[in-house]
PATI-249437 format. One line per field, with one value per atom (N, C-alpha, C): residue in three letters; residue number from 1; x, y, z. Coordinates in nm, 4 decimals. Each point is the difference from the previous one (the first is absolute). Example, Ala and Ser with C-alpha at 12.3 -4.5 7.8 and 13.67 -1.06 7.14 Angstrom:
res c(ALA, ALA, ALA, SER, SER, SER)
n c(1, 1, 1, 2, 2, 2)
xx c(1.3190, -0.0890, 0.0900, -0.0350, 0.0820, -0.0770)
yy c(-0.5690, 0.1190, 0.1200, 0.1050, 0.1190, 0.1090)
zz c(0.7800, 0.0000, 0.0000, -0.0720, 0.0060, 0.0730)
REM end
This chain:
res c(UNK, UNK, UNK, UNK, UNK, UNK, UNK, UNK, UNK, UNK, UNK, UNK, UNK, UNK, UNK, UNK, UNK, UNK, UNK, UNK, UNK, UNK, UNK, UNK, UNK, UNK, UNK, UNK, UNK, UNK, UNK, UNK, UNK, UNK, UNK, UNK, UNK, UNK, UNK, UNK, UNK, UNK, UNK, UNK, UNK, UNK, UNK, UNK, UNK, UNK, UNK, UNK, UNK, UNK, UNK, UNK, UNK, UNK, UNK, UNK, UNK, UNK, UNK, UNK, UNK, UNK, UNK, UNK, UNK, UNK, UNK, UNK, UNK, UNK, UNK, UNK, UNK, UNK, UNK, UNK, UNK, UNK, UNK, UNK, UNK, UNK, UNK, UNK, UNK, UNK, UNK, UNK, UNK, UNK, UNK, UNK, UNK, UNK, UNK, UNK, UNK, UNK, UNK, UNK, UNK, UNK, UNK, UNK, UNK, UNK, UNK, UNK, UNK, UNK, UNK, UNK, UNK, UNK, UNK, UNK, UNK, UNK, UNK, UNK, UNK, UNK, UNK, UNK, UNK, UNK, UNK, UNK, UNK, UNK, UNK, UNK, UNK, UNK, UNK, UNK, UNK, UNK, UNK, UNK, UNK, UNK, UNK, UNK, UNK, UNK, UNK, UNK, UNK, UNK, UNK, UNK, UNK, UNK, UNK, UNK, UNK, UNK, UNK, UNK, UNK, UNK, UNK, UNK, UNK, UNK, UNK, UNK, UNK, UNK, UNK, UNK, UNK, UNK, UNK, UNK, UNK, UNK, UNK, UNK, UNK, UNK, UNK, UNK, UNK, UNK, UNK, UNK, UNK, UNK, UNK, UNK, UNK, UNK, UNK, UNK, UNK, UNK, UNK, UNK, UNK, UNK, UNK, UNK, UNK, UNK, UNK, UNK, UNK, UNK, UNK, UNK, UNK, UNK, UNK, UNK, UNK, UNK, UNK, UNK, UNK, UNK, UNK, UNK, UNK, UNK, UNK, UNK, UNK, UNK, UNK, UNK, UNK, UNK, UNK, UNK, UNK, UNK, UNK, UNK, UNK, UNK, UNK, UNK, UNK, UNK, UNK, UNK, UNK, UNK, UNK, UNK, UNK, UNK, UNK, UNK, UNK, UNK, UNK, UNK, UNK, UNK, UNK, UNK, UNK, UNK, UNK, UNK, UNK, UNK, UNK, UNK, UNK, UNK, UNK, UNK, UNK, UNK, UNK, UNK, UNK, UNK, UNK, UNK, UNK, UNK, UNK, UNK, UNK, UNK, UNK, UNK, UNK, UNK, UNK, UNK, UNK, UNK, UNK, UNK, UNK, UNK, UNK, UNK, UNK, UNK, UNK, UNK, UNK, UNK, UNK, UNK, UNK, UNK, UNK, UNK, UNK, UNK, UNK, UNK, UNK, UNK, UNK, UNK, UNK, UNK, UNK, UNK, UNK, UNK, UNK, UNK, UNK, UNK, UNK, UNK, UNK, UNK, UNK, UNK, UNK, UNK, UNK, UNK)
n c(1, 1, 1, 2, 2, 2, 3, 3, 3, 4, 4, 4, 5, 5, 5, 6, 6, 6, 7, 7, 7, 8, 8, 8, 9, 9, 9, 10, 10, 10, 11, 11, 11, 12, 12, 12, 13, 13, 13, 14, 14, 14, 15, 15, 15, 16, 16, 16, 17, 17, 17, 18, 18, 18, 19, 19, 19, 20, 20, 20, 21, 21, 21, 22, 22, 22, 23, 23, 23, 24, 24, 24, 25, 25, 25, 26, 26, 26, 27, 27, 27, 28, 28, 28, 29, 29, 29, 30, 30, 30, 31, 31, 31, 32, 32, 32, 33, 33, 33, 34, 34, 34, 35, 35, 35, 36, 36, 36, 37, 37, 37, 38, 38, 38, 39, 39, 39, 40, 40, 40, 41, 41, 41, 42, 42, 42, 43, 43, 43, 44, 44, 44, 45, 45, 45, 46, 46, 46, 47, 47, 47, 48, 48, 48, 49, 49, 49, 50, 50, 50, 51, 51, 51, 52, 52, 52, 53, 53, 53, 54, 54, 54, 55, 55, 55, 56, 56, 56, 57, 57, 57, 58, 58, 58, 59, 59, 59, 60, 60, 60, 61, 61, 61, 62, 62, 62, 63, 63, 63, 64, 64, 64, 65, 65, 65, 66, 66, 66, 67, 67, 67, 68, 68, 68, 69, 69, 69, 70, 70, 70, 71, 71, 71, 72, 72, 72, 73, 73, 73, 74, 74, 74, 75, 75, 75, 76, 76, 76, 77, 77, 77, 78, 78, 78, 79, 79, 79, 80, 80, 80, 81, 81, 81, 82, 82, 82, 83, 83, 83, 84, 84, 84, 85, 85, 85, 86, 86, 86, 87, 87, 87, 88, 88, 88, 89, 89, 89, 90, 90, 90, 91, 91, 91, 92, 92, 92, 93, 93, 93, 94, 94, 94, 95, 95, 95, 96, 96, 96, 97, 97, 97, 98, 98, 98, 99, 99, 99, 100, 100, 100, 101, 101, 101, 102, 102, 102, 103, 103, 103, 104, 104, 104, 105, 105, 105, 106, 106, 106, 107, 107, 107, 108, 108, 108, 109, 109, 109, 110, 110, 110, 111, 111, 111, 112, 112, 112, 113, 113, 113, 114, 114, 114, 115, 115, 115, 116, 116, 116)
xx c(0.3469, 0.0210, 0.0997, 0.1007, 0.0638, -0.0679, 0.0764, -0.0713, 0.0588, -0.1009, -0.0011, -0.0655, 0.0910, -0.0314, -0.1393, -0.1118, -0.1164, 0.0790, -0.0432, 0.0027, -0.1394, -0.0422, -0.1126, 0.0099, -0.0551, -0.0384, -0.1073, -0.0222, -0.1315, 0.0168, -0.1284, -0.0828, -0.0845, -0.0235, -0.0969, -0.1462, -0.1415, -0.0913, 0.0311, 0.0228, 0.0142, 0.0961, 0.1509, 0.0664, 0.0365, -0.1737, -0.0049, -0.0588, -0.1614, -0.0207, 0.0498, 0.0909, 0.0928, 0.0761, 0.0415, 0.1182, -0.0840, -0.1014, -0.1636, -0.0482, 0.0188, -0.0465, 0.1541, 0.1064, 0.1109, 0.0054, -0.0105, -0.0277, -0.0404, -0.1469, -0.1265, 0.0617, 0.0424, 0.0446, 0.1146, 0.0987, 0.0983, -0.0579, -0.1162, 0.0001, -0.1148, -0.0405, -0.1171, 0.1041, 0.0877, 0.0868, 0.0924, 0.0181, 0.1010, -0.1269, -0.1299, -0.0878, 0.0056, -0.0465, 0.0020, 0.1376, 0.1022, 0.1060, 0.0185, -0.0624, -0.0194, -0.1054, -0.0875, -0.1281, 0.0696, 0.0715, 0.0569, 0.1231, 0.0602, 0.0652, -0.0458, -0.0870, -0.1315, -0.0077, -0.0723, -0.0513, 0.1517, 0.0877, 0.0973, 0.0681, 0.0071, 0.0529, -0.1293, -0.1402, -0.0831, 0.0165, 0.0070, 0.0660, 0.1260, 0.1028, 0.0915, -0.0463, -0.0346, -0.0724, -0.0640, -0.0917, -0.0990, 0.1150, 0.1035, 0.0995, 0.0645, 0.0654, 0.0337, -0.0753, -0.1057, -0.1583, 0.0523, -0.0164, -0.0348, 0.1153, 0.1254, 0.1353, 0.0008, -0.0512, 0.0014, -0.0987, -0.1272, -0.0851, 0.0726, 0.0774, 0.0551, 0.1216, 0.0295, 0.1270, -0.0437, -0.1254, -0.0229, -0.0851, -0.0434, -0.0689, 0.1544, 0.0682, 0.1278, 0.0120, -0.0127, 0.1040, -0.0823, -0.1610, -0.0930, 0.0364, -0.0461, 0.0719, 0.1145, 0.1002, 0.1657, -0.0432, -0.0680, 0.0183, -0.0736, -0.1285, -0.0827, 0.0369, 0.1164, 0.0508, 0.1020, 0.0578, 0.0712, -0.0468, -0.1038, -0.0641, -0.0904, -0.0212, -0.0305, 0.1462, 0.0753, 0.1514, 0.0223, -0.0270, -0.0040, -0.0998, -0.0811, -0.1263, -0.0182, 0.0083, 0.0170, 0.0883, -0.0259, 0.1230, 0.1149, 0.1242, 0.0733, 0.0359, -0.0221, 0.0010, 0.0867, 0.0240, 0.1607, 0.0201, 0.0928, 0.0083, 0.1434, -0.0550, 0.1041, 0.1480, 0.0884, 0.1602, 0.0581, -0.0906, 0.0230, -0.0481, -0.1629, -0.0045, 0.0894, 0.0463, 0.0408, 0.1691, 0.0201, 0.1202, -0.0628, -0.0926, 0.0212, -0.0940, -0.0020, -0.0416, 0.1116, 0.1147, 0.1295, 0.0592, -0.0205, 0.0797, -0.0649, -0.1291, -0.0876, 0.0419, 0.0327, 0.0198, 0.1568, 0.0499, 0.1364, 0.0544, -0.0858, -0.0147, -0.0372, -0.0961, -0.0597, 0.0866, 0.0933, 0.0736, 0.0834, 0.1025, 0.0659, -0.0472, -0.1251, -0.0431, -0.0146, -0.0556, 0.0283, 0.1184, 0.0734, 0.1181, 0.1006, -0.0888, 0.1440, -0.1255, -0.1054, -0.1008, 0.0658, 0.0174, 0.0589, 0.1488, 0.0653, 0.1074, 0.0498, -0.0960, -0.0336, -0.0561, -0.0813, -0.0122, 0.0849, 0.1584, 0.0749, 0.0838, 0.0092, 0.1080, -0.0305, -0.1218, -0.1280, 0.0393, -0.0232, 0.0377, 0.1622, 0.0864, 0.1567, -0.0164, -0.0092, 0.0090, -0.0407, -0.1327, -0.0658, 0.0890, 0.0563, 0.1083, 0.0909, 0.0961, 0.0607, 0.0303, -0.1438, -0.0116, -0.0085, -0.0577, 0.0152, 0.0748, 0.1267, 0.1372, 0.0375, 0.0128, 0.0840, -0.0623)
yy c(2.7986, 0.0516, 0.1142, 0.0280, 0.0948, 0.0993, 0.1197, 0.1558, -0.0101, 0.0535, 0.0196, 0.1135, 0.0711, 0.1191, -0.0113, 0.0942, -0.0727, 0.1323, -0.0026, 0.0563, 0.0526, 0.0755, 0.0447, 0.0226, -0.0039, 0.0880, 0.0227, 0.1177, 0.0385, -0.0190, -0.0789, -0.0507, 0.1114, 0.0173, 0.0694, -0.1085, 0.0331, -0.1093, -0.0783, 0.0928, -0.0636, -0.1172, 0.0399, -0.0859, -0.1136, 0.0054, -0.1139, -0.0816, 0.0583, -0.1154, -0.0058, 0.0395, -0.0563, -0.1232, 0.0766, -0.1270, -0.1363, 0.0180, -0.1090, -0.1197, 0.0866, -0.0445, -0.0526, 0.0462, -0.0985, -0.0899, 0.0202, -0.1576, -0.0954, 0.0780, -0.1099, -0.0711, 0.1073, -0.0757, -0.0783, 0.0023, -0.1039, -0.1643, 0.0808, -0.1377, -0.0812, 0.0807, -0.0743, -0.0512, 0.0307, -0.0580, -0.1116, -0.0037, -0.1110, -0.1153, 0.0208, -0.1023, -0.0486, 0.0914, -0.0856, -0.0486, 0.0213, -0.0590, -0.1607, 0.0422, -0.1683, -0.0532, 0.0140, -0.0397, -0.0670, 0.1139, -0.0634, -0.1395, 0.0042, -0.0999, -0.1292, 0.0007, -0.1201, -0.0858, 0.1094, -0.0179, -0.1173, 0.0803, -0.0584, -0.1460, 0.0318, -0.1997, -0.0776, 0.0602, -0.0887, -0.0717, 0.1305, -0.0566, -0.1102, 0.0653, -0.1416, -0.1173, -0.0399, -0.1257, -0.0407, 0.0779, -0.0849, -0.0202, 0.0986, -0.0765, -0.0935, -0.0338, -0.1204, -0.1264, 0.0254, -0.0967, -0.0821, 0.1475, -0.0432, -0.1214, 0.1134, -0.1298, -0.1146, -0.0188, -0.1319, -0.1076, 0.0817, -0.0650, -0.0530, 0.0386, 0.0066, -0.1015, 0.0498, -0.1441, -0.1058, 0.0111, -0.2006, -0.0146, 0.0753, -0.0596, 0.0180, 0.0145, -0.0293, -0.1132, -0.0605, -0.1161, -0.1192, 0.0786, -0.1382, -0.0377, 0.1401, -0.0166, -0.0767, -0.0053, -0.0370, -0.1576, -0.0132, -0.1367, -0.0990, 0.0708, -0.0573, -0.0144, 0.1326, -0.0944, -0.0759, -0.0080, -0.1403, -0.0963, -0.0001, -0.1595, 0.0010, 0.1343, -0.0643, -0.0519, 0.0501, -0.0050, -0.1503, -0.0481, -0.1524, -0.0868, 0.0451, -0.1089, 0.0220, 0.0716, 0.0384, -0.0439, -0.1052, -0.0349, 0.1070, -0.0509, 0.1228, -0.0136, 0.1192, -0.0073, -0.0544, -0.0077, -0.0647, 0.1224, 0.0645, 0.0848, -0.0400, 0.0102, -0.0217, 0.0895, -0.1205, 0.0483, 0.2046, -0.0114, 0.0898, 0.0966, -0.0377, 0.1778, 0.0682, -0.1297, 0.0109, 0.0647, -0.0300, 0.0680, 0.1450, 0.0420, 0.1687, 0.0648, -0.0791, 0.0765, 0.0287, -0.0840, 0.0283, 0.0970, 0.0121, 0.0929, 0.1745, -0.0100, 0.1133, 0.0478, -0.0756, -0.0018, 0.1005, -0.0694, 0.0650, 0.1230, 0.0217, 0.1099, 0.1220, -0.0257, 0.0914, 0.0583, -0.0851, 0.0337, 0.1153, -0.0033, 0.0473, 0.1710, 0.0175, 0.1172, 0.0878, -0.0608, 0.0519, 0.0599, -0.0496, 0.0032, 0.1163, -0.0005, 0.1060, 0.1189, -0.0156, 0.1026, 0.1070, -0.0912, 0.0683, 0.0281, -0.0562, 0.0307, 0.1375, 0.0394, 0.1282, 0.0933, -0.0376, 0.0935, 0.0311, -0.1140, 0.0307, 0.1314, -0.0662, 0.1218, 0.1458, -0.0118, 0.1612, 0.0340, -0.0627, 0.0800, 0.0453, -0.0992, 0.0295, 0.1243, 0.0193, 0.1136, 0.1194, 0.0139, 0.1107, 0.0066, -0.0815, 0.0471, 0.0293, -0.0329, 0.0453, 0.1533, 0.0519, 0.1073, 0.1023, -0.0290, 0.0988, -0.0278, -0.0672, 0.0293, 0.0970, -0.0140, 0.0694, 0.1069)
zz c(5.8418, -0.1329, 0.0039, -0.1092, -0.0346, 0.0094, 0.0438, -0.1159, -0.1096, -0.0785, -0.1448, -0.0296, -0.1049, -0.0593, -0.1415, 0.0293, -0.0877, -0.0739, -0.1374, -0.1199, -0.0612, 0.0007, -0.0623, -0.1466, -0.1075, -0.1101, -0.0294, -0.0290, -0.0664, -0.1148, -0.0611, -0.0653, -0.1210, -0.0776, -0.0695, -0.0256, 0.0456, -0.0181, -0.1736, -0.0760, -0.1071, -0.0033, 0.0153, 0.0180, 0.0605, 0.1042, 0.0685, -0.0504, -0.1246, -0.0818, -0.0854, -0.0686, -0.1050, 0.0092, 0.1548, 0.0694, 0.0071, -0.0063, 0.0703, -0.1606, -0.0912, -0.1102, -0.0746, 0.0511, -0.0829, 0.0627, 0.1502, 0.0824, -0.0499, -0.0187, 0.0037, -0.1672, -0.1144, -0.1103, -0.0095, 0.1056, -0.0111, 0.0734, 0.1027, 0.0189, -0.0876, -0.0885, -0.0537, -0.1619, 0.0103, -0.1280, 0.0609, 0.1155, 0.0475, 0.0304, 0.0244, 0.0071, -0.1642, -0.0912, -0.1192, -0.0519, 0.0536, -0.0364, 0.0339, 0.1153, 0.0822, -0.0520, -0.0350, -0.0896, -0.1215, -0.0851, -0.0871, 0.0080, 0.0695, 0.0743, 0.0213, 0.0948, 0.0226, -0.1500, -0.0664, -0.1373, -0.0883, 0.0083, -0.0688, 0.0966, 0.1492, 0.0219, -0.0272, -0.0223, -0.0357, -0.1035, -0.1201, -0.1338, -0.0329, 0.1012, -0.0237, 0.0554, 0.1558, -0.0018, -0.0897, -0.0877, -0.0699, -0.1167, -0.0355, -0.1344, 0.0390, 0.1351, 0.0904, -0.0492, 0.0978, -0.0474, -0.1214, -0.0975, -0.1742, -0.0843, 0.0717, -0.0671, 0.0991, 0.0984, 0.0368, -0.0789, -0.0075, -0.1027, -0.0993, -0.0723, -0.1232, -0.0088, 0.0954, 0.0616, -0.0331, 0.0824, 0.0473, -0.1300, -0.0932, -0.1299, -0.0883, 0.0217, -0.1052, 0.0658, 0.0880, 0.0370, -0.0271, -0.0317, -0.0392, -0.1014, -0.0767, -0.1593, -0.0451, 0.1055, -0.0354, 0.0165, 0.1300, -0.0083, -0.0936, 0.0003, -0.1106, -0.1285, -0.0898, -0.0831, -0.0640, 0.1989, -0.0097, 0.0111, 0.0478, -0.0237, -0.1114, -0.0859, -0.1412, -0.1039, 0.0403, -0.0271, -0.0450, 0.1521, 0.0670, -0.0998, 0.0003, -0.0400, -0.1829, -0.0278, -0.1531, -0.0848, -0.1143, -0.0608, -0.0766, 0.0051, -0.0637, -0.1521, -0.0652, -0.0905, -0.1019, -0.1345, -0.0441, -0.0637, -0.0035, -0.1208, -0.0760, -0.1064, -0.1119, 0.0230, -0.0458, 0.0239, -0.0609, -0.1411, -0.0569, 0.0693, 0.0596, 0.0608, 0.1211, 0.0949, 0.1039, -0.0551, -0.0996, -0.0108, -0.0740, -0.0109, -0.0633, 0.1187, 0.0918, 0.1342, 0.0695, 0.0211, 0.0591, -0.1238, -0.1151, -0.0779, 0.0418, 0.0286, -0.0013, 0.1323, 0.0978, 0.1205, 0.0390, -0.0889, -0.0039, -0.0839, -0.1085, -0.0450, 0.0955, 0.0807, 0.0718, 0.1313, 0.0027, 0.1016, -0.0062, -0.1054, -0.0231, -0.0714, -0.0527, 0.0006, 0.1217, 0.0781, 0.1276, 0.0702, -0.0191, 0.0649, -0.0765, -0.1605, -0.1212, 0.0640, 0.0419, 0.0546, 0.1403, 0.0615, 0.1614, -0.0583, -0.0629, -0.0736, -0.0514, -0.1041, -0.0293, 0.0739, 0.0974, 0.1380, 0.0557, 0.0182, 0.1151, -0.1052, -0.1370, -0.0839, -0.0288, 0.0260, -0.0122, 0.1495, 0.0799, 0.1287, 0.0321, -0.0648, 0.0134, -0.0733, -0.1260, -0.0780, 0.0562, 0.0466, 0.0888, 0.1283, 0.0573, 0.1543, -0.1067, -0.0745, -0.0691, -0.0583, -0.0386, -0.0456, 0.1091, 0.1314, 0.0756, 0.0948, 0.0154, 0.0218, -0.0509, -0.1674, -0.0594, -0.0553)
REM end
């Protein structure tokens, strides 16, 4: 072994349990940190778990009603409604669109204004 120079300090008893009790409280907060931890990958496995559940009953669902899809006669619907479903259809579109429209001109205006 090397020599090595020891270093002494004196200590005040107090400051030794002070020093003793932030110890003891860091390590009793890094345990519940890990406690809490535990707690939470438990939680995601079990939300894991849950959307897989959920998966495979959507895909029952999906398939099941394609084969009511399949097996169910289809309906007739009359010429007239089928055309004010494509009219309703297309109406709706275009609100949308004068919608984000006016969003994009509200936001030009506001960069606009604090340019200038």
């Amino acid at each position: 072994m090397t020599k090595q120079s020891l270093i002494h300090v004196k200590a005040d008893y107090g400051e030794l349990i002070n020093s003793k009790k932030e110890f003891l409280s860091a390590e009793m907060t890094l345990i519940k940190i890990l406690q809490i931890i535990k707690k939470y990958n438990a939680l995601r496995k079990k939300e894991f778990m849950l959307k897989l559940k959920i998966l495979k009953k959507l895909k029952e669902t999906k398939t099941g009603i394609k084969k009511l899809e399949q097996e169910l006669p289809k309906p007739e619907i009359p010429k007239i409604l089928e055309n004010k479903k494509e009219v309703s259809r297309a109406n709706k579109l275009p609100k949308k669109t004068d919608k984000l429209e006016r969003q994009l001109e509200e936001i030009q205006e506001k960069l606009k204004e604090l340019e200038g």
